[in-house]
LOTILUM-931927 format. One line per field, with one value per residue (C-alpha): x, y, z. Coordinates in Angstrom, 1 decimal. Example, Ala and Ser with C-alpha at 12.3 -4.5 7.8 and 13.67 -1.06 7.14 Angstrom:
// LOTILUM-931927
xx = c(12.3;13.7)
yy = c(-4.5;-1.1)
zz = c(7.8;7.1)
***
This chain:
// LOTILUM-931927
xx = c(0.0;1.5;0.0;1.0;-0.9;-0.6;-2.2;-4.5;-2.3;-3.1;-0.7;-1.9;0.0;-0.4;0.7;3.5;1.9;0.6;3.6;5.3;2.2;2.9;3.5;4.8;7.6;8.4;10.0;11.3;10.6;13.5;11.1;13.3;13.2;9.7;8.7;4.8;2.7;5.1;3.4;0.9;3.4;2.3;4.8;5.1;7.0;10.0;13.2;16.7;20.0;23.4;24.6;26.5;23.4;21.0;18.6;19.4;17.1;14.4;11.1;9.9;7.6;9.9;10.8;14.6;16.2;20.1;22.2;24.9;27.2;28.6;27.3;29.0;31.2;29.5;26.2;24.6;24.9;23.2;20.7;19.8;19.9;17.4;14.9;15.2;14.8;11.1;11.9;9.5;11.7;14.8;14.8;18.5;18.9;20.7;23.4;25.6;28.5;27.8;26.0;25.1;23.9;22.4;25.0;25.1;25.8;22.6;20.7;21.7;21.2;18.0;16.6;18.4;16.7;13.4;13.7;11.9;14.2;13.1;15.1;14.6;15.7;17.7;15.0;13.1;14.3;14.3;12.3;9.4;9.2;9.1;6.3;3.9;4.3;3.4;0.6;-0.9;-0.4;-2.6;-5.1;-5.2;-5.5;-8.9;-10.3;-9.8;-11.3;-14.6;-15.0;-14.7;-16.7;-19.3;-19.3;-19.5;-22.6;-24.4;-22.7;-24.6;-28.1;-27.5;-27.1;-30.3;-31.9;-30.2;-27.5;-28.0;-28.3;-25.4;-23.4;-24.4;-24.1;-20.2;-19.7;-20.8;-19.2;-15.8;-16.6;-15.6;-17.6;-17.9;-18.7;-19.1;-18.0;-18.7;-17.5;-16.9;-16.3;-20.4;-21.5;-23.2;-24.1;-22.4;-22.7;-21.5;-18.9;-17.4;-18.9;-17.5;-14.4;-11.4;-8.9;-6.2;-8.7;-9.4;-6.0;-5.8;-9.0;-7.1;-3.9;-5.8;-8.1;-4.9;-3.3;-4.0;-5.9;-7.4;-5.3;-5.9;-4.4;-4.2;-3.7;-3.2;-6.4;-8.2;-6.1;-7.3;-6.3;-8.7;-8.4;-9.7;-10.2;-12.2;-15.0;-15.5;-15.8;-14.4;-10.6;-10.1;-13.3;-14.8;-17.0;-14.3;-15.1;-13.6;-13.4;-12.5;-11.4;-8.9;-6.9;-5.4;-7.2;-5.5;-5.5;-9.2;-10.7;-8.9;-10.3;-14.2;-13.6;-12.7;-15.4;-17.6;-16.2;-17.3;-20.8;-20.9;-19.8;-22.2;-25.5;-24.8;-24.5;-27.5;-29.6;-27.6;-28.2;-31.9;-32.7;-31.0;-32.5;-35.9;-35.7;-34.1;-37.0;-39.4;-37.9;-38.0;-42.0;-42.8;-40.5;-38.6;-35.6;-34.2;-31.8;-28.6;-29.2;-30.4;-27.2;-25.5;-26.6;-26.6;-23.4;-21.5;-21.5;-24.3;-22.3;-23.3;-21.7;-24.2;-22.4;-24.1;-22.8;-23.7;-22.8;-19.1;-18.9;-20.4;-21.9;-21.9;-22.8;-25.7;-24.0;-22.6;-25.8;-26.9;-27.8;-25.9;-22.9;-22.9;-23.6;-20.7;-18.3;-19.2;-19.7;-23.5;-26.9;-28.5;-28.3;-30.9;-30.4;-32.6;-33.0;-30.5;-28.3;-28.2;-27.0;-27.5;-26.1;-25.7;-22.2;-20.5;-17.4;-16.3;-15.1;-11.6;-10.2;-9.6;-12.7;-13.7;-11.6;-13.1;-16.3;-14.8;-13.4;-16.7;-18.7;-19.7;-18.6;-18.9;-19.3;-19.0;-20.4;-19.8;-19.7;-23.2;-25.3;-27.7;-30.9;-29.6;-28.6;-31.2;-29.5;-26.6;-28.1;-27.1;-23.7;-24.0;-25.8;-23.2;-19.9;-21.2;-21.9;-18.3;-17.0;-18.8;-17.2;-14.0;-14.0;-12.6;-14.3;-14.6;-15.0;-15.8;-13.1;-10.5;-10.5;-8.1;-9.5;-12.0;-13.5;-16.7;-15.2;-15.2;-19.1;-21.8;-24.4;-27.5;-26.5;-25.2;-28.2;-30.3;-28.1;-28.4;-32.4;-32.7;-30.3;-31.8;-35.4;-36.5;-35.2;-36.9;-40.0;-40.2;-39.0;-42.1;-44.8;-43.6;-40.9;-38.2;-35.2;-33.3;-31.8;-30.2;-29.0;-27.3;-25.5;-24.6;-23.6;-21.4;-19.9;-19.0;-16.8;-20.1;-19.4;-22.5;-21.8;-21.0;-23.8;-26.8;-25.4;-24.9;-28.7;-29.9;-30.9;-30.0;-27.7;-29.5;-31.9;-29.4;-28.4;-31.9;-32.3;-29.0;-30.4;-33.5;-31.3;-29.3;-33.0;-34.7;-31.6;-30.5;-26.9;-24.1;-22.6;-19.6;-18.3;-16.2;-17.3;-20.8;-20.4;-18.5;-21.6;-24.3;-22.0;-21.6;-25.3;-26.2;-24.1;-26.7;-30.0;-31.7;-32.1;-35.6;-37.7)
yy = c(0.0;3.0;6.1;10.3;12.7;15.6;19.0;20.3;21.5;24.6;24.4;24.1;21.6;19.6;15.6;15.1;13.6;16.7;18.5;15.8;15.9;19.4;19.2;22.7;21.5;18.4;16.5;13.2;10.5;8.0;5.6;2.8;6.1;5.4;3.4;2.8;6.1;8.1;10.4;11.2;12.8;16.2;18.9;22.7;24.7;24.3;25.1;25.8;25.0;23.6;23.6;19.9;19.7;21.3;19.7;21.7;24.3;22.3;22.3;18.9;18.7;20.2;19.4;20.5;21.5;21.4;21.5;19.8;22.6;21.3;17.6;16.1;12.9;10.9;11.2;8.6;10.4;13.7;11.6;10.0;13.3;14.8;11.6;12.3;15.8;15.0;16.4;14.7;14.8;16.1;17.5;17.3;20.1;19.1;21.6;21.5;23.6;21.4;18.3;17.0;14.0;12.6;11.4;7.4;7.7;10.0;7.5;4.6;6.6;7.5;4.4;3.0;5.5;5.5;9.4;10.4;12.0;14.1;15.0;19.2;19.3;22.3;24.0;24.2;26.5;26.5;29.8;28.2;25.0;27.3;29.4;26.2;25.2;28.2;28.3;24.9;26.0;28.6;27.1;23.6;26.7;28.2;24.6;23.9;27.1;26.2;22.7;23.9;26.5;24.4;21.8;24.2;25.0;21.3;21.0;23.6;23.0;19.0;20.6;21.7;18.2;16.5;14.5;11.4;14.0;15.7;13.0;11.1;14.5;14.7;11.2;12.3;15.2;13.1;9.9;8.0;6.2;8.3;7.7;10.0;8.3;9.8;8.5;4.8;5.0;4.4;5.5;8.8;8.3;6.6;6.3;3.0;2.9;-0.8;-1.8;-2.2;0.1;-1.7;-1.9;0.1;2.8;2.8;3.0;6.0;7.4;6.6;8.6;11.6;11.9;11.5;15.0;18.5;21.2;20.3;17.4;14.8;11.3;9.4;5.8;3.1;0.0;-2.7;-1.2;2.3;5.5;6.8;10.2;10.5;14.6;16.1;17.7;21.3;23.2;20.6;20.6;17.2;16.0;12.8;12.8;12.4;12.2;9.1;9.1;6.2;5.7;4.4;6.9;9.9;13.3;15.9;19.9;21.1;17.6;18.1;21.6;20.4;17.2;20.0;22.2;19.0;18.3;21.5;21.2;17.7;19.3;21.8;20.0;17.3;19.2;21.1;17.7;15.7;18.7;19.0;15.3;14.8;17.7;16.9;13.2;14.5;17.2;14.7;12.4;15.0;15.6;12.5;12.0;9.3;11.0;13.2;16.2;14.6;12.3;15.1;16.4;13.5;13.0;17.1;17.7;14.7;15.2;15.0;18.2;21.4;25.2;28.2;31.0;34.0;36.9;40.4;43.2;44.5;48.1;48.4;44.8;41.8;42.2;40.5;37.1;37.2;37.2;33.8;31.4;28.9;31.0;30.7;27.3;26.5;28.5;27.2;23.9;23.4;23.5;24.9;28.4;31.5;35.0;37.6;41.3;43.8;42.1;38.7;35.1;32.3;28.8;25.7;23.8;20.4;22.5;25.9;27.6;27.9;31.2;31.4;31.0;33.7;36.1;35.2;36.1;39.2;40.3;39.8;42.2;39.4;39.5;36.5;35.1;31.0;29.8;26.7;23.0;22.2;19.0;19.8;19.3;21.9;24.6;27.3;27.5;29.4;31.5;34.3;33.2;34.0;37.2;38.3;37.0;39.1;42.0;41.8;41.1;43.8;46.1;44.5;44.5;41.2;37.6;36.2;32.4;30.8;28.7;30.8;34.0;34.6;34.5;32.2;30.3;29.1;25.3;26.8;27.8;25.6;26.3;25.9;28.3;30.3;31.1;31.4;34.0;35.7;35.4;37.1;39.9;40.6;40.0;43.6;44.5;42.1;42.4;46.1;44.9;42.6;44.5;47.9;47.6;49.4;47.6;47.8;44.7;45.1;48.1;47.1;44.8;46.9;49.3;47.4;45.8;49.1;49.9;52.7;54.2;56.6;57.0;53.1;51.9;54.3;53.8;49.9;50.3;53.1;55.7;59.2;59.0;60.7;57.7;55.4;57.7;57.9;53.7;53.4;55.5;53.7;50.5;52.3;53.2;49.9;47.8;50.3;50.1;52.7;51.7;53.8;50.6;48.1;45.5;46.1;46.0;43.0;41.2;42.3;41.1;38.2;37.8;39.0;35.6;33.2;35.0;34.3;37.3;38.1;38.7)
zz = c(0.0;-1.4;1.2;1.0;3.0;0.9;0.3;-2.6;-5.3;-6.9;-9.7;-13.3;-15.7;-18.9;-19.6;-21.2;-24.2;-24.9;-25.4;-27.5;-29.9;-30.7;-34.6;-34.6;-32.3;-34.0;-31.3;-31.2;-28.4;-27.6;-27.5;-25.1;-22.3;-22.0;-19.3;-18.8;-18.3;-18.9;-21.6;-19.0;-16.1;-15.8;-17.2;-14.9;-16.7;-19.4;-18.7;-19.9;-18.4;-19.2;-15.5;-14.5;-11.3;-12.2;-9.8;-6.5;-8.2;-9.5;-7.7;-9.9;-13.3;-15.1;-18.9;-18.7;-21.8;-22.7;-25.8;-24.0;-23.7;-20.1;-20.5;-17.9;-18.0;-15.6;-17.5;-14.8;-12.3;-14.1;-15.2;-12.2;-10.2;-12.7;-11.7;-8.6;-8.6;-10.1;-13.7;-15.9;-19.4;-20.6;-24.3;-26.2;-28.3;-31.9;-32.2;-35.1;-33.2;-30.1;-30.7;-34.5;-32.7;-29.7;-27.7;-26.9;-23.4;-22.7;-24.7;-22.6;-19.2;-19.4;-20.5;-18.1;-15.3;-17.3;-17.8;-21.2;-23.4;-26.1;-29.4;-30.1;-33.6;-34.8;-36.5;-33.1;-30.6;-27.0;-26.9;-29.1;-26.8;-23.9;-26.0;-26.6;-22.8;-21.5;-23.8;-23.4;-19.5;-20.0;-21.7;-19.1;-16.6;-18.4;-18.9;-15.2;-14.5;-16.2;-15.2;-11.3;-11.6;-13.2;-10.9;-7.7;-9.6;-9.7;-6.5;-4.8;-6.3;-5.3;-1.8;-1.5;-2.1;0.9;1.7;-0.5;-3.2;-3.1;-2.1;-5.7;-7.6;-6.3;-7.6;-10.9;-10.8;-10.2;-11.9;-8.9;-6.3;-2.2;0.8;4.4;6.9;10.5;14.0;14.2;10.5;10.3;6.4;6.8;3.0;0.0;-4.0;-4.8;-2.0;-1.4;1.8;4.1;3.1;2.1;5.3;3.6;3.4;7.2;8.3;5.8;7.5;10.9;9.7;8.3;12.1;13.8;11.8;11.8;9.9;6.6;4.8;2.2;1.9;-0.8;-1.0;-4.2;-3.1;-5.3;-8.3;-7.9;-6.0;-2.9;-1.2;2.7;3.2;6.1;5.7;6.3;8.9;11.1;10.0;12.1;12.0;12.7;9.4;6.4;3.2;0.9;-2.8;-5.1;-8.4;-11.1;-11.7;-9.6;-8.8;-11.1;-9.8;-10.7;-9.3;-5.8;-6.3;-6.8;-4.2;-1.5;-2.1;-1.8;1.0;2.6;1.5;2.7;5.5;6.2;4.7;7.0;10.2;9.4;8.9;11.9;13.9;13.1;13.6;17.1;18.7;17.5;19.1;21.9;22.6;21.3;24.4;26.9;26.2;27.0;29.9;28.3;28.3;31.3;31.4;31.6;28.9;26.6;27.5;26.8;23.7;21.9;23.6;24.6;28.3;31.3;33.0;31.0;31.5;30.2;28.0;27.8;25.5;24.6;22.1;22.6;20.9;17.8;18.9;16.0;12.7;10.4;9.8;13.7;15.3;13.2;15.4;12.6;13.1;16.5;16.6;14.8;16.8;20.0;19.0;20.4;19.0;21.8;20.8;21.5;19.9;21.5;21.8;22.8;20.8;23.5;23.4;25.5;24.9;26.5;25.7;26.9;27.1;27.8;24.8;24.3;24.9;21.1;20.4;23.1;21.4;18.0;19.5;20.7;17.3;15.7;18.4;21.1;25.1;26.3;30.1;30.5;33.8;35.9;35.2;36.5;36.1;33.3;35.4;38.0;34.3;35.7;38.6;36.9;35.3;38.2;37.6;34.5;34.1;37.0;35.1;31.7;33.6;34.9;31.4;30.3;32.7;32.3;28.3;28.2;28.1;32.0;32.5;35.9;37.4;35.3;37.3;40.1;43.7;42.2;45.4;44.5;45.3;49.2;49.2;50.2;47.2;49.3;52.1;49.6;48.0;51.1;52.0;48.8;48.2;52.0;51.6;47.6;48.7;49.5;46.2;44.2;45.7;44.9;41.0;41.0;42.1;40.8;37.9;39.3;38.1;41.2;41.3;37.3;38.3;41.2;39.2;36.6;39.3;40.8;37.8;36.6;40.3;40.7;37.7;37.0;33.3;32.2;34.2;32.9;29.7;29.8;30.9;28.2;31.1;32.1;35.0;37.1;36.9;38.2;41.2;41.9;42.0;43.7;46.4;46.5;47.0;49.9;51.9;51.2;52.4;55.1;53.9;52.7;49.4;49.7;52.2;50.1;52.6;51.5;47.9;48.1;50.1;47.8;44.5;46.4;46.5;42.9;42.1;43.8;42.6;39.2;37.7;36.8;33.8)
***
């Protein structure tokens, strides 16, 4: 089993063959320097020298052409160096004041390393063979061009119909067979896709989940080549998308298989993502399915953290506030968009901080509260509303557990909110029955370090409107604000009280 991870190539070239058939050019094959599929190695450029090693500055697909000038006496050794260098031909140039002939030696050597040689007679220069490559490069470019661009076409209308569909249009497109293969390499969907995959192509699946970043692989199996690429967004994702034929990918199809890949991608999370949360809500409705195991199964884990986030400056723009865009950013379907702009969602994991700073750059704050069993989320919902309030103060994103002087581990949550519903109750029974918004305020308030102008306009009031609520909360409590030891008591309470409507 021949296997190379390798990377989509983006440069244009033209088979050999097509070169050589070049009437204008009137080249001659040495026919013994041919060994089998040789006419079809792609050709990058053409180029001239007459150094002794020239392949220290050869990047590979080359057709290299000399007149001999500085042929060297150990013509093995050049030749083999030029294999190795990944030329695809050498053209000898018939020089009457250098080389009537073509020389025995360079015969012999080449078919001896199965390098095609090509005769340039002297009525062809260099410069015209140099001309017709670069032309025929051209052209190979604007062909590839068109057939990409028309398969992103049928690509994207098969996308629309599903899955299956588009998973049998890109088999078309390709003339191969695929299959998407999720975790436990289980077919997602296939179009004439051996089954079950050969084992050569798991253990290329197995090396390409085991990398980073978006690869390919490609791997010689049942007398064909198969390519194992990720599917988009998920750079080492467990869904991979496998492609099989008999003969190798060239530029534009590696081109068409990725943007397959990232529709496959993206219509397959959408309809994965839609079908697990509607058995999972259909399971919690009939109380067949509790919390955690909803939990379990959306998000991989029975302990849940709640991220709340909310416009940063000039706040996110249209494609930000998606609920999609989101989702796919902090890896959950549980996403709500509201008013203001808001966000709440409800993750296995806390976001990385990359991922927090992401959000930032793109006009989110985000707060992430505590590891807490999913059937107990509500109860952090003061955490959270308290942690954004401080992020928001801050600037910065603020998650639980990664502060310093975090010691929430040391607190007894039961007393803890006992505490907190007695001190805050006076407050929030005057928010209740007539609206006053005393308890928001006194977070923001605080949040801010009692800064007037942050806090009324965090809240989209006059200042004087919160130095008239502050007040309020100073008579109703029957404390002075202006003591630290106070502010840090009623913060501490604001952290065990779900805020209200």
């Amino acid at each position: 089993m021949a296997t190379n991870p390798d990377a989509v190539p983006t440069e244009v070239n033209v088979p050999l063959r097509d070169v050589v058939g070049n009437r204008e050019l009137a080249l001659d094959v040495v026919p013994e320097t041919l060994r089998p599929g040789a006419l079809d190695l792609p050709v990058r450029w053409a180029h001239v020298s007459e150094l002794q090693d020239p392949a220290p500055y050869l990047l590979g697909g080359e057709l290299i052409l000399t007149a001999g000038v500085n042929l060297p006496e150990r013509i093995d050794r050049y030749v083999r160096g030029l294999r190795d260098a990944g030329v695809t031909a050498l053209g000898f140039g018939l020089t009457p004041a250098v080389h009537e002939t073509l020389p025995e030696s360079l015969r012999r050597a080449c078919a001896r390393r199965g390098l095609p040689l090509l005769v340039v007679p002297p009525r062809t220069p260099f410069l015209a063979v140099n001309r017709a490559v670069s032309v025929a490069l051209t052209e190979a470019g604007q062909r590839d061009q068109r057939r990409i661009t028309a398969a992103r076409e049928t690509l994207t209308r098969a996308a629309g119909g599903g899955l299956g569909e588009l998973t049998s249009s890109l088999a078309a497109v390709l003339r191969s067979w695929v299959a998407l293969v999720g975790a436990g390499d289980v077919l997602a969907s296939a179009h004439d896709a051996p089954v079950p995959l050969p084992p050569q192509v798991r253990e290329l699946m197995a090396t390409v989940r085991a990398g980073s970043g978006i690869r390919s692989a490609t791997t010689e199996a049942g007398g064909g080549f198969v390519v194992v690429q990720p599917v988009y967004p998920q750079a080492t994702a467990s869904h991979l998308v496998v492609v099989g034929r008999s003969r190798r990918l060239d530029g534009a199809e590696r081109t068409i298989l990725a943007v397959g890949a990232a529709l496959l991608g993206l219509v397959g999370r959408a309809g994965s993502d839609a079908a697990e949360l509607g058995a999972a809500a259909t399971g919690l409705l009939l109380g067949r399915t509790s919390p955690g195991e909803l939990a379990r199964s959306l998000l991989g884990s029975e302990a849940v953290r709640l991220v709340a986030g909310a416009a940063y400056r000039r706040g996110p723009d249209e494609v930000a506030r998606r609920p999609d865009w989101l989702r796919a950013r902090l890896d959950t379907p549980l996403v709500e968009v509201g008013a203001g702009p808001r966000f709440t969602a409800v993750a296995g994991a806390g976001p990385a901080p990359a991922v927090l700073a992401d959000l930032r750059e793109h006009g989110w704050l985000a707060a992430v509260g505590s590891p807490v069993p999913a059937g107990r989320l509500a109860d952090s919902v003061a955490e959270a509303e308290l942690l954004l309030a401080r992020a928001r103060a801050l600037g910065r994103p603020v998650v639980a557990g990664r502060e310093p002087l975090d010691f929430d581990a040391l607190l007894d949550p039961g007393a803890s909110r006992e505490f907190a519903e007695k001190a805050l109750a006076p407050l929030a029974a005057l928010d209740r029955s007539q609206d006053r918004h005393l308890v928001p305020t006194l977070r923001t308030w605080l949040a801010h370090h009692g800064g007037w102008e942050p806090t009324a306009a965090e809240l989209g009031v006059h200042r004087n409107s919160v130095r008239h609520r502050i007040a309020q909360v100073e008579r109703v409590l029957g404390v002075d604000l202006a003591d630290p030891e106070t502010r840090m008591r009623l913060w501490f309470a604001l952290r065990w009280v779900t805020p209200g409507p």
